[in-house]
C-alpha positions in Angstrom: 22.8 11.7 21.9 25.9 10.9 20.7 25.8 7.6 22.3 22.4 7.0 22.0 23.0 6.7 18.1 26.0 4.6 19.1 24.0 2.0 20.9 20.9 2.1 18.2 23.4 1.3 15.4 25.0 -2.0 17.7 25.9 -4.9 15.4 24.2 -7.8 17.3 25.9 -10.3 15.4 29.3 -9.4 16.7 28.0 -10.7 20.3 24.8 -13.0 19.8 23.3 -15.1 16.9 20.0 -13.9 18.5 17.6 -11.5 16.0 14.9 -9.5 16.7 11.4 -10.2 15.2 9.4 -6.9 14.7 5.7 -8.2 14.0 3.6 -6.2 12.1 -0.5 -5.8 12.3 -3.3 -4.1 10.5 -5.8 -2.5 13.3 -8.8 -2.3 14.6 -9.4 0.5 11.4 -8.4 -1.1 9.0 -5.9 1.4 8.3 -3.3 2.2 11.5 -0.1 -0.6 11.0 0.9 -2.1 14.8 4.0 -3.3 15.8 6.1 -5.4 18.6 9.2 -7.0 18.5 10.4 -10.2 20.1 14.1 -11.5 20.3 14.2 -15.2 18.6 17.4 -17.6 18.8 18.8 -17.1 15.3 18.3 -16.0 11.7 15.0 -16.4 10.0 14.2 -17.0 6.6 11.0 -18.8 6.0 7.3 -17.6 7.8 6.3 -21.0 8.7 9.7 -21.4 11.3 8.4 -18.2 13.0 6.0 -18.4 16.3 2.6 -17.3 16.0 2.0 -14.5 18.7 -0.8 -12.2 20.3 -1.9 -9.5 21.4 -4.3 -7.2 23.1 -6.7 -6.9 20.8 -8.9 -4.8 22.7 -6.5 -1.8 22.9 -6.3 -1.8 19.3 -10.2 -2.1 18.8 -10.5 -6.2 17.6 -11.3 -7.8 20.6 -13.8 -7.1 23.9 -11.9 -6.7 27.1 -13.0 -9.7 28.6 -11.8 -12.1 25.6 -9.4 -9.6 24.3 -6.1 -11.9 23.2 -5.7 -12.1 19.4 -3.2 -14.4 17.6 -0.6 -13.1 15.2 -0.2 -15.6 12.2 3.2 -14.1 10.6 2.9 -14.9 6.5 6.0 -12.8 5.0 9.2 -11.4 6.1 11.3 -8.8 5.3 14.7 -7.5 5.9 14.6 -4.7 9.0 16.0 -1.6 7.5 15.9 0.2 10.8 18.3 -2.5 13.1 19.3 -4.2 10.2 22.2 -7.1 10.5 19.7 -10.3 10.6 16.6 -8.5 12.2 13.2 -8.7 10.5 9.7 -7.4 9.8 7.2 -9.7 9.9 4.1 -9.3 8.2 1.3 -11.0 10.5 -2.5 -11.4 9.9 -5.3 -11.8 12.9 -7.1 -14.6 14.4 -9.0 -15.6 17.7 -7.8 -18.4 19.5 -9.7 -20.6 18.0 -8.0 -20.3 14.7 -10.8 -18.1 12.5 -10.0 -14.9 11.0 -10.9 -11.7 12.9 -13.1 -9.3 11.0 -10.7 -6.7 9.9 -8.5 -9.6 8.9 -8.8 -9.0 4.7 -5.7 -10.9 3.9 -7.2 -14.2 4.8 -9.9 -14.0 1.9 -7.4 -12.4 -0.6 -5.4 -15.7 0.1 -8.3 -17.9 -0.4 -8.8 -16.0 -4.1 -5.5 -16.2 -4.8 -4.9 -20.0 -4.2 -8.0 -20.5 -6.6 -6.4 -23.1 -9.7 -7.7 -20.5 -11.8 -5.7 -17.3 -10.6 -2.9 -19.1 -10.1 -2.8 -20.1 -13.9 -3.2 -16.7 -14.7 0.0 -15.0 -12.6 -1.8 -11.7 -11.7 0.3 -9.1 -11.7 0.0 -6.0 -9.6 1.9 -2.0 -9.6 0.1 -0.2 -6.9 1.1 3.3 -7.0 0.2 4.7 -3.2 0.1 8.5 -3.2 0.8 10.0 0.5 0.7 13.7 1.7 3.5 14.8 4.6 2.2 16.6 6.8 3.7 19.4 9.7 3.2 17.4 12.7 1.9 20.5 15.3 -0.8 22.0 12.5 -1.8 19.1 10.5 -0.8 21.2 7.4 1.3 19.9 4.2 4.9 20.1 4.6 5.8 23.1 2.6 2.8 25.6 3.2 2.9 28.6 5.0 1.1 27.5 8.2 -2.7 29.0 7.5 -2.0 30.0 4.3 -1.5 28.5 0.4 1.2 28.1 -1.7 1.3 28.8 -5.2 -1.2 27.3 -7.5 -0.6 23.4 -8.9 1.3 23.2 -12.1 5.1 23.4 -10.7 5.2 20.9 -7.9 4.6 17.8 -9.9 7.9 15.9 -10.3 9.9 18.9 -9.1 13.0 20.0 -7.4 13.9 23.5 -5.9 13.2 24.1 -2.2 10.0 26.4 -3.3 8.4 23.2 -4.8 9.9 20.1 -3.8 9.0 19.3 0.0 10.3 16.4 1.9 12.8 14.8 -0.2 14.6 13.5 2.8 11.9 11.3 4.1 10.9 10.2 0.3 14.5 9.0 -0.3 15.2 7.5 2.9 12.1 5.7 2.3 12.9 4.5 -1.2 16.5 3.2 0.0 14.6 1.4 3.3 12.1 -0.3 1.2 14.7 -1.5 -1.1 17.3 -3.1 2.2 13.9 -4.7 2.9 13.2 -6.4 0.0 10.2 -4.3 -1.2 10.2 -4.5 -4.9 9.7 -0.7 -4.7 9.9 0.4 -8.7 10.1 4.0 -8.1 9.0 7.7 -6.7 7.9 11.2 -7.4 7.0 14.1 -6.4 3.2 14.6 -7.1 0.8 17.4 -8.3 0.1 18.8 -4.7 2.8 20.1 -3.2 4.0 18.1 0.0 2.2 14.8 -1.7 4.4 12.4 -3.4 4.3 8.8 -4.3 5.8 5.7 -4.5 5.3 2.3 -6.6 5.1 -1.1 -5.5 5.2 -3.9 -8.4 5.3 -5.5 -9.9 4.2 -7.9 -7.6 2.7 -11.5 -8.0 -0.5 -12.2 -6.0 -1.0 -11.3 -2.3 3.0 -10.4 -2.4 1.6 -7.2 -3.1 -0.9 -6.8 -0.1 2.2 -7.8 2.1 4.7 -5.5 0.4 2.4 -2.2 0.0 1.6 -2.6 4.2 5.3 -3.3 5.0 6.2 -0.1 2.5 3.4 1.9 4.3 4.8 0.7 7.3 8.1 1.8 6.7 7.2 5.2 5.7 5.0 5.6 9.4 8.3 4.8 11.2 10.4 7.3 9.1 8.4 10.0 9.3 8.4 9.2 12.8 11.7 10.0 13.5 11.5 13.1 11.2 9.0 14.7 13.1 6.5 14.6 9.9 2.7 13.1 9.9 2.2 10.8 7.2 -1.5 10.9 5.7 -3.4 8.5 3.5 -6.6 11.0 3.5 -7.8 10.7 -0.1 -8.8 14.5 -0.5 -6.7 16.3 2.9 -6.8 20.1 1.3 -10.0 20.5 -0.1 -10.5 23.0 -3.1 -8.5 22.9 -6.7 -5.8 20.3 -5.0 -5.1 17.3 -6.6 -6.3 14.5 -4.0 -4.4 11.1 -3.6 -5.3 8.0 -4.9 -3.5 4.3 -5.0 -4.3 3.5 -8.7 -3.7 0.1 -9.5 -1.7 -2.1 -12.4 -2.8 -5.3 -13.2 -2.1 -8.0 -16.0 -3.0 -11.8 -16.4 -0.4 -14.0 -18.0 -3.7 -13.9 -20.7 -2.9 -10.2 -21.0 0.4 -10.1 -21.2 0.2 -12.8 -24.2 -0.6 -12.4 -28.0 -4.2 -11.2 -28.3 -3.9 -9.8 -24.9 -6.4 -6.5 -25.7 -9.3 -8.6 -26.0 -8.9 -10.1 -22.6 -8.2 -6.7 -21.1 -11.6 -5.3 -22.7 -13.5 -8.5 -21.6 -12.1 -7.7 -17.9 -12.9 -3.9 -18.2 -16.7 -4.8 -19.1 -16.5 -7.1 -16.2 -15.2 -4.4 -14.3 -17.9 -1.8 -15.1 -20.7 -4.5 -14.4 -19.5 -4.1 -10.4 -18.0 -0.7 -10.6 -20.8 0.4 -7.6 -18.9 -2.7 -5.1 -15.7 -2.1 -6.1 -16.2 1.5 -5.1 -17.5 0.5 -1.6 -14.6 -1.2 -0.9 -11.7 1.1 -2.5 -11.4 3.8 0.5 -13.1 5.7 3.1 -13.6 9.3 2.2 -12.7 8.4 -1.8 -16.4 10.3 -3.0 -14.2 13.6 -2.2 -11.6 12.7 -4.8 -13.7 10.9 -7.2 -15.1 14.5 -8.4 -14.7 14.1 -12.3 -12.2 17.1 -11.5 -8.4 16.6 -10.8 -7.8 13.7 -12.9 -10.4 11.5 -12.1 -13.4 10.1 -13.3 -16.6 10.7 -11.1 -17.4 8.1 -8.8 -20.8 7.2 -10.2 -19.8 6.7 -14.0 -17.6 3.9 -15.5 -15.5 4.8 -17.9 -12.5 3.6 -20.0 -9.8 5.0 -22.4 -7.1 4.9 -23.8 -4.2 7.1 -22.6 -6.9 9.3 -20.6 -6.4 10.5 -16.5 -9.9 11.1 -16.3 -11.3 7.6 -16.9 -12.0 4.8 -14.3 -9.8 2.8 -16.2 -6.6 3.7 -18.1 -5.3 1.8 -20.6 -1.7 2.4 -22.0 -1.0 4.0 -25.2 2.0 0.9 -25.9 -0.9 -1.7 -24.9 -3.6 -0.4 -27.6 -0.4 -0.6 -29.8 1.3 -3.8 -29.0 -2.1 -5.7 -28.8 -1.2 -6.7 -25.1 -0.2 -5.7 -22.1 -1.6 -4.4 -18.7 -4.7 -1.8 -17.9 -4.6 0.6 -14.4 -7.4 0.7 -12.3 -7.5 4.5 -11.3 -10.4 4.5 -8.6 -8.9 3.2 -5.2 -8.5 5.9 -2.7 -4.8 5.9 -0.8 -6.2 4.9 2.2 -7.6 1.5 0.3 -6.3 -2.0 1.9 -4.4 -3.7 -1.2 -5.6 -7.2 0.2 -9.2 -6.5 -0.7 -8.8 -4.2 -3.9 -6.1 -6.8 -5.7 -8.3 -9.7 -4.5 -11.2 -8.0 -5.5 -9.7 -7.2 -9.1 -8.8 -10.7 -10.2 -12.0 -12.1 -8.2 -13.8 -10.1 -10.7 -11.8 -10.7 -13.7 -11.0 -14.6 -13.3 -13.1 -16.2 -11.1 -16.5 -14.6 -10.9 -19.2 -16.0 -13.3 -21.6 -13.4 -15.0 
């Protein structure tokens, strides 16, 4: 083993100017994150220098056996935290041969809305904030419980520390330090009210950067709890009963916002908001009608509501952006499992570009 870790942690770059490309996909459910790797001739900074690629496409559930090859287009890269030196992720999207987008594809459309004149003027700004739960890998139970039993009840886990409340600290700040090598802007953790749920926070993040770097940060997390034995899930309700379930709420700000007289932009785009709130909830998670109770800090997922300060609402705006007259509003209905392509699209599609 001994050697093994020797031979992992080899510094190419004593030997070879070669790198290795690890190429990163969303599959065929939208939700599990595919990877390959491919050695290229030297360092690599900008996406359009890299090869496209493909794939199998029907082994991953995009693609029929008998035209099953679908191209990888890369669009960002990061620095690879796990071979490090000059190796890379690469974050890809999916096409056929013939150049057109592949139905689970979203970041092609969330591209198109965010080249639009008008969103581009505006600068949206995103801070997702993905909660996960760890799970024990034989039993499918959170990390922490006694296996076929219950902990404690909520109300001492939430931003703890102590081995009876704090579970998986390890994996959360090897995480955290990964996402930063990468170049994640990763803005921060904690432990959340579940015990063995925590979360992180991506943003703030300009446009589909934040798609690219919330998949990449989800990405790094499968690969980590990978090698600590630990099941990583995105289930938006996995214990049922008085359990907190785990959402991705979302930050958002225009430069409009963010400028004098912001408030009344951010209640204009609220009352947009509310006018979809039944489309936007079709396309924030699977399984998000079990969190979206009205229980558990969260509004119930057939009634739009805003406040001030207030978990329970659909939207939460911040106590310093009533007072400062500007600022940014959180969107606190997308499930974990959402895909940040279509939900920070979605938001500025709604707030910028759509016409009543």
């Amino acid at each position: 083993m001994a050697l093994l870790t020797d031979l992992l942690n080899l510094n190419l770059s004593e030997t070879t100017e070669k790198i290795i490309a690890e190429y990163i996909w969303i599959g065929g459910s939208g939700l599990d994150i595919r990877s390959k790797a491919r050695t290229l001739p030297g360092p690599v900074s900008d996406p359009s220098k890299l090869p496209t690629w493909n794939y199998d496409g029907s082994s991953t559930g995009q693609a029929p056996g008998d035209d099953s090859e679908v191209i990888l287009y890369p669009q960002a890269i990061f620095r690879d935290p796990f071979r490090r030196g000059n190796n890379i992720l690469v974050m890809c999207d999916c096409y056929t041969p013939a150049g057109e987008p592949i139905p689970t594809n979203k970041r092609h459309n969330a591209a198109k809305i965010f080249s639009h004149p008008d969103v581009v003027a505006e600068v949206p700004w995103y801070g997702i904030e993905q909660e996960y739960t760890l799970l024990q890998k034989d039993v499918k139970w959170p990390l922490g419980w006694p296996v076929g039993g219950f902990p404690g009840p909520q109300g001492p886990y939430y931003c703890s520390a102590g081995a009876d409340k704090a579970f998986g600290r390890d994996i959360v700040d090897a995480h955290y330090k990964a996402c930063l090598y990468a170049g994640i802007n990763i803005s921060g953790i904690n432990g959340e009210v579940m015990p063995g749920q925590w979360e992180f926070q991506v943003g703030p993040a300009v446009g589909i950067s934040a798609g690219d770097e919330l998949w990449v940060a989800r990405y790094i997390l499968e690969r980590i709890t990978e090698i600590a034995g630990v099941v990583l899930s995105l289930d938006p309700k996995p214990i049922q009963g008085d359990w907190n379930g785990a959402g991705a709420h979302t930050n958002y700000s225009t430069k409009s916002m963010r400028n004098d007289g912001g408030y009344e932009v951010i209640k204009s785009a609220i009352e947009k908001l509310g006018k979809r709130h039944k489309e936007h909830i079709a396309a924030y998670g699977e399984g998000n009608e079990r969190r979206l109770t009205g229980r558990h800090e969260t509004a119930d997922i057939n009634t739009f509501l805003w406040g001030v300060a207030n978990r329970g609402a659909s939207i939460r705006v911040g106590r310093e952006t009533e007072q400062n007259g500007k600022g940014y509003f959180e969107d606190r209905r997308p499930a974990s499992n959402m895909d940040p392509y279509v939900v920070t699209s979605m938001i500025a599609e709604t707030t910028i570009t759509r016409k009543p």
